[in-house]
N, C-alpha and C positions, 0 to 999 in steps of 0.2 A: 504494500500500500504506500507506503511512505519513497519507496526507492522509487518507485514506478513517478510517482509525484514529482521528484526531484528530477525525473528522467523527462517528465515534460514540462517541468520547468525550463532546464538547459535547451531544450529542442524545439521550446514556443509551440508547445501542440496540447491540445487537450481529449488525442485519440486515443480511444482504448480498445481493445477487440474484443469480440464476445467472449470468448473463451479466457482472456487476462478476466474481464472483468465478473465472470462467472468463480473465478481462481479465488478474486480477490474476498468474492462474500465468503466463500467456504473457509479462507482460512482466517478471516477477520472472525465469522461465527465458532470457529472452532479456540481460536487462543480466547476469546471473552468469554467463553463459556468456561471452558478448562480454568484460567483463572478464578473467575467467580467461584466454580466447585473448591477447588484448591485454598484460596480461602476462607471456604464456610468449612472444610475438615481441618484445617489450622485453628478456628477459633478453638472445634473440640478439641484441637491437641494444646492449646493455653490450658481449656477450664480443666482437662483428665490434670495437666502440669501441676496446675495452681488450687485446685477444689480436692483433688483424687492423686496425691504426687505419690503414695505406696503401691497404686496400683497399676501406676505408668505403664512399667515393665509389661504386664500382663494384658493390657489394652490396646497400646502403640508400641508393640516391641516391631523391630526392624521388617517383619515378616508382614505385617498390619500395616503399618506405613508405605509400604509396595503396593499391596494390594487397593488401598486407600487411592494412592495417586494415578496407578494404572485403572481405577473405577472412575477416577475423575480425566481422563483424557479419553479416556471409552466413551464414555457419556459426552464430553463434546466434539468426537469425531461424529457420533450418530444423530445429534444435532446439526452442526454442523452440513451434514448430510443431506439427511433430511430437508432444510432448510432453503441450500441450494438447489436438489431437486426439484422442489417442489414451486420456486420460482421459476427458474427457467424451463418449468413446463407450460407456462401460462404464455397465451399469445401476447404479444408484444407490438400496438400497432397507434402508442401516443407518441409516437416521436424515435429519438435516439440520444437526445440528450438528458444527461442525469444532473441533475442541479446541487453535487456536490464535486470535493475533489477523489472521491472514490467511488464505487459501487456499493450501493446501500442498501439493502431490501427494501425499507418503505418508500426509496426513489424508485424504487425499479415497479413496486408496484404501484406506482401513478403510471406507468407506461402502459400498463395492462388494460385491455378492452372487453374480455370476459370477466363472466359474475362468477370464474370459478376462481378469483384472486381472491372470494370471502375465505374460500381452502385454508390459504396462510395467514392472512388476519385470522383466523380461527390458533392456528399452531404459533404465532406471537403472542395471545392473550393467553393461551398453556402455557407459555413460555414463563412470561410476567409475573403469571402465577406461581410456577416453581418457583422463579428466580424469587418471589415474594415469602415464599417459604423457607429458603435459603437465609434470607434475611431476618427473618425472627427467629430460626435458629441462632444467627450469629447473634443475635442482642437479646435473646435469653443465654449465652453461651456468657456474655460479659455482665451479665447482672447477677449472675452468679459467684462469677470472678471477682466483682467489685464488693461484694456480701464478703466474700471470705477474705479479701483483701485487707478491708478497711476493719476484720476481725482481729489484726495479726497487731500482736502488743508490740511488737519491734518495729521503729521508724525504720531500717535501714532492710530487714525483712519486706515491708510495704514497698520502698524505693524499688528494690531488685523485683521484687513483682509485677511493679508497673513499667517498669523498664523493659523485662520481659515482653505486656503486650502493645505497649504505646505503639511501638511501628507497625505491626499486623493493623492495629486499630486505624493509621493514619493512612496508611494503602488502603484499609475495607472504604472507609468513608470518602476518602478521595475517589476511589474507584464508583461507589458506589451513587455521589451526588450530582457527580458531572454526568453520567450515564441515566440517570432519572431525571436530570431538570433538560439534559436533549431529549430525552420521549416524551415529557409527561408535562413540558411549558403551555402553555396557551397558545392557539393559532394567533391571537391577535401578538402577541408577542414574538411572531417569526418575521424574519427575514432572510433574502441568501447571503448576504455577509456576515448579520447573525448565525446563522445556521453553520456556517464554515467553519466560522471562529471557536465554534461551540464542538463542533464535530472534532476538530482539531484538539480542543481541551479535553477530550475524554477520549478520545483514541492513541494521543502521540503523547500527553502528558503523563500521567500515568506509569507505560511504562519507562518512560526517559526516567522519571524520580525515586522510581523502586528501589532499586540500587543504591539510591544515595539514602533512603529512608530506612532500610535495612543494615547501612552498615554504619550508621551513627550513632552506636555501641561502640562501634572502634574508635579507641583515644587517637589514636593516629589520624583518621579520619577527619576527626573533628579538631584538631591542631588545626591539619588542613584549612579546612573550611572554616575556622578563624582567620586565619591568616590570610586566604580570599578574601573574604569579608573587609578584613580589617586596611588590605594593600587599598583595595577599589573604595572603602572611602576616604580612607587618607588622597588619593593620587582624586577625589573629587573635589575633595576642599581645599585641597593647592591649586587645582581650576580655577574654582572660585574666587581664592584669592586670587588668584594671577588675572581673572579676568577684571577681578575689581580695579586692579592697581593699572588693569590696561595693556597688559601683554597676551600673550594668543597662546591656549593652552594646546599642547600637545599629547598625543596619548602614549 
């Protein structure tokens, strides 16, 4: 999605073929699905951690964790699957333009001219629905966590505990708010420059910040990214000054 993007950027085109763009919902539906599954079985592996940590061993031993994440990439190949099939079965006869920078199911179905595109608005509203199950497992998974947390007579117990799930937390909810306020906005509150901007924030944001959200446990790390921080606004406010006094800042 994203290469393909940058490859029509460099080449001033906004062609895509059927087949890239058939590619691209399968594997755009198949890694957002996968994720999502991935971490609604992460919450349970915080609350077994933090609620149930004698029975760890015997609940998420290595053997259960395999299984776990091979159920969760199963589940969104067949999705996935499915999903794709069952658009590009529908005849296609509003156009050929998709009014985003990728192929999108609910663009592709404004193209459609048969009443059998209700088919997949049907299997999106299952969808929503799991995914909506998904999610109050995960927020009964932390209200749990947060009971037994704020149970725990040691400050520095409690710290390591929340330390433990603040990142999983900051992934679910970033993931989770940018992905519901693209579906679930008001028509009157769309546009296609909104809608870009928006589509880009929860598709490319995301996973660009995973990474850095997960390993901001590491002291190393976050030296780091003090020291980012701290060069870019120092090298701001000598701008500042320099443009007060009348010289021309350089980067």
């Amino acid at each position: 999605m994203v290469p393909k993007s940058m490859v029509n950027s460099l080449w001033d085109t906004r062609d895509i073929s059927y087949t890239a763009c058939a590619a691209q919902i399968f594997f755009f539906s198949f890694l957002f699905s996968s994720e999502y599954s991935l971490l609604t079985i992460m919450s349970y592996d915080r609350y077994v951690a933090i609620c149930k940590p004698l029975h760890y061993g015997s609940l998420l031993g290595s053997r259960a964790c395999v299984h776990r994440a091979a159920a969760a990439w199963g589940t969104g190949f067949l999705y996935a699957l499915l999903h794709t099939a069952n658009t590009f079965s529908l005849p296609l006869c509003g156009g050929n333009a998709v009014e985003q920078f990728f192929c999108e199911i609910p663009h592709i179905l404004k193209l459609s001219c048969s009443h059998s595109y209700l088919r997949e608005v049907g299997l999106l509203v299952l969808s929503c629905l799991l995914a909506l199950g998904c999610f109050v497992f995960i927020v009964g998974s932390y209200v749990q966590i947060f009971r037994a947390v704020l149970s725990v007579p040691s400050e520095q117990g409690r710290h390591k505990a929340f330390s433990m799930c603040l990142p999983h937390l900051a992934v679910v909810s970033l993931f989770v708010s940018t992905g519901t306020f693209v579906y679930l906005k008001p028509s009157s509150f769309s546009s296609p420059s909104l809608d870009l901007v928006l589509s880009v924030l929860y598709s490319v944001v995301p996973p660009v910040v995973n990474p850095l959200i997960y390993s901001l446990r590491n002291q190393e790390l976050k030296d780091a990214v003090r020291k980012l921080v701290t060069g870019c606004v120092s090298a701001a406010i000598h701008c500042l000054l320099s443009s007060a006094k009348g010289s021309q800042c350089r980067s």
